[in-house]
Structures are given as C-alpha cells and as structure tokens.
KEKE-3310 file (N, C-alpha, C; in steps of 0.2 Angstrom, whole numbers, plus 5000, padded with zeros to 4 digits):
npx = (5253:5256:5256:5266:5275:5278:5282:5294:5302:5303:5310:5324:5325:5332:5348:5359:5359:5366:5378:5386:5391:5397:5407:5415:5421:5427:5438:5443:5451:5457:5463:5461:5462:5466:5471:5485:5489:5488:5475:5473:5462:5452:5454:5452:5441:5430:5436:5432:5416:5414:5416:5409:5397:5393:5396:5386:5377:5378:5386:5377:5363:5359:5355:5346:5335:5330:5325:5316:5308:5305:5297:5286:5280:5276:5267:5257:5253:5244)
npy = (5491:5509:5522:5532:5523:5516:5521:5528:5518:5512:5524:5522:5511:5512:5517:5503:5505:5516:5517:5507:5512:5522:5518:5510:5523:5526:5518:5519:5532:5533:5517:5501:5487:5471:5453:5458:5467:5483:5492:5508:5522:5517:5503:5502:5507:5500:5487:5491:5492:5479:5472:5479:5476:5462:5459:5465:5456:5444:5442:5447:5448:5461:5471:5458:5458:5473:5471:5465:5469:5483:5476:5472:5483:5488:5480:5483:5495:5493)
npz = (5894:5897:5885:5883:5891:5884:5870:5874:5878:5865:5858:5866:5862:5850:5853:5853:5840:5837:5845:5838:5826:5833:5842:5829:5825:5837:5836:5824:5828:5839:5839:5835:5844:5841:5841:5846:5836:5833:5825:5812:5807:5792:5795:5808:5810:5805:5810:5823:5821:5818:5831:5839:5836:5834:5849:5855:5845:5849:5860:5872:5867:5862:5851:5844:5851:5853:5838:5840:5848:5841:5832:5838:5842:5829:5825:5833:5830:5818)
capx = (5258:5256:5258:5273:5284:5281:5287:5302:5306:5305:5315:5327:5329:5338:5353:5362:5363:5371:5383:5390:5397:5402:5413:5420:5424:5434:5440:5447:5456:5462:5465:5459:5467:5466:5479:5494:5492:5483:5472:5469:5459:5446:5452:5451:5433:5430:5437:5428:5411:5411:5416:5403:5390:5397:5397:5376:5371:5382:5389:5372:5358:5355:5350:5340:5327:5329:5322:5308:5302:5302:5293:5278:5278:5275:5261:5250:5250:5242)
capy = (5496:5514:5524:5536:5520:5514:5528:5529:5512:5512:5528:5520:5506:5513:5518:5500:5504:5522:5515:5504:5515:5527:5512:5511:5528:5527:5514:5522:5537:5529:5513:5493:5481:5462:5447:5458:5473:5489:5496:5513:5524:5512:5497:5501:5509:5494:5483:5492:5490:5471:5468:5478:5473:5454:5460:5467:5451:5435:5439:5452:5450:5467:5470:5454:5461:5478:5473:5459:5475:5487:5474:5471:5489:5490:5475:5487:5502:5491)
capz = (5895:5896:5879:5887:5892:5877:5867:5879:5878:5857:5856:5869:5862:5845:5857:5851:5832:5836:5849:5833:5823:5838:5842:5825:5826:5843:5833:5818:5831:5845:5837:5838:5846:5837:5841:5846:5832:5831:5817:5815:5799:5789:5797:5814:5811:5801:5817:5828:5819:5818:5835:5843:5831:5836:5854:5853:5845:5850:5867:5875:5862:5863:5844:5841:5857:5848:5834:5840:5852:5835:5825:5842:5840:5822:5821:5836:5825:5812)
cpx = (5256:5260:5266:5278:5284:5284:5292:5305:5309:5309:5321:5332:5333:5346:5359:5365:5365:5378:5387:5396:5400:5408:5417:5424:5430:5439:5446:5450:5460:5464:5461:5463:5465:5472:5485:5495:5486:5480:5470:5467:5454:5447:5451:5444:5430:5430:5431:5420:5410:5414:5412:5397:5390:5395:5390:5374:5374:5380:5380:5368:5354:5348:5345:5335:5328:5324:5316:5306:5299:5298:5285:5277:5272:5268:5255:5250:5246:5235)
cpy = (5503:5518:5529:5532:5518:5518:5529:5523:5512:5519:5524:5513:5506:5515:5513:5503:5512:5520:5511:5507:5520:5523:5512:5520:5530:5524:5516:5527:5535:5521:5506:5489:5474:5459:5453:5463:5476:5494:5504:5514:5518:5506:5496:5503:5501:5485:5485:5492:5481:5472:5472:5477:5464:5453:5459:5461:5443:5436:5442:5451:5455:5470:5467:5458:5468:5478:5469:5467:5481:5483:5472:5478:5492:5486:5479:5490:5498:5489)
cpz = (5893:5889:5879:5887:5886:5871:5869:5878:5869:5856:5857:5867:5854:5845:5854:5844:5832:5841:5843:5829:5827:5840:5836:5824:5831:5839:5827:5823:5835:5842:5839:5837:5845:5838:5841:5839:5833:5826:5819:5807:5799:5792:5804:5816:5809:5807:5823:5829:5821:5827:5840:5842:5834:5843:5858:5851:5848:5857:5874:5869:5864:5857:5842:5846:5853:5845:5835:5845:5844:5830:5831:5840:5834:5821:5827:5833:5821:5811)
residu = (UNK:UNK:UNK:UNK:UNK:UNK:UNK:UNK:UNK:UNK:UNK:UNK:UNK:UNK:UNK:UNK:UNK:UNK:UNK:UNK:UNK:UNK:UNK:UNK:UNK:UNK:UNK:UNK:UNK:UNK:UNK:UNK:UNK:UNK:UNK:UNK:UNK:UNK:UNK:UNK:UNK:UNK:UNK:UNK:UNK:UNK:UNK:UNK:UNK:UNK:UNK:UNK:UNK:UNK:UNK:UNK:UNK:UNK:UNK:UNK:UNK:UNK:UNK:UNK:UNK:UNK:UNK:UNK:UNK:UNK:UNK:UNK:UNK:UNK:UNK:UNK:UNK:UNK)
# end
C-alpha cells in the first residue's frame, strides 16, 4: 500500500470516535428519543453517546476495524 493512502486512511479512520460525541451533543440540544420520551441536557448527550457508540460497534462494526487498522499500523512502525 502506498504511504499517502495510508496516512489518508489512518487519519480517516479517527472520523468514528469524533462523530460520537458530536452525536451526544445533537443529543443534549435537540433532544433523544427512547421508548416514547425525550431527553434533553446530560441525559440526552449521555443517550446520545451510548447509542451511537452501540451503533459503530454492534449494528456497523465501524470502531472494532478502527481500531485493528490503528493497531496494523502501529506493529509496521516498529
């Protein structure tokens, strides 16, 4: 693999763990929706953390490949 993609891709692929809390953030403003109520403030940031974090590893294992790309990464530098 070319040293360029690879540096685009390991930047690239930290996108996941800022998209989490930017999600509890929508979260806490606009509000989260759970079972028929809406949370807003700490527990709508809080709501909105676990269920895209849940989202990224359960439903789309975005984060697991994440982190096995930054640990090939880590074991070539060495």
């Amino acid at each position: 693999m070319n040293a360029k993609v690879k540096k685009a891709l390991f930047i690239l692929t930290f996108i996941p763990y800022v998209l989490v809390p930017l999600n509890g953030l929508y979260g806490a403003i606009f509000g989260a929706d759970f079972f028929f109520n809406t949370f807003y403030g700490v527990d709508g940031f809080l709501l909105g953390i676990i269920c895209a974090f849940c989202a990224m590893v359960v439903e789309v294992p975005v984060i697991p490949v994440c982190i096995i790309f930054h640990s090939i990464c880590r074991q070539k530098k060495r």
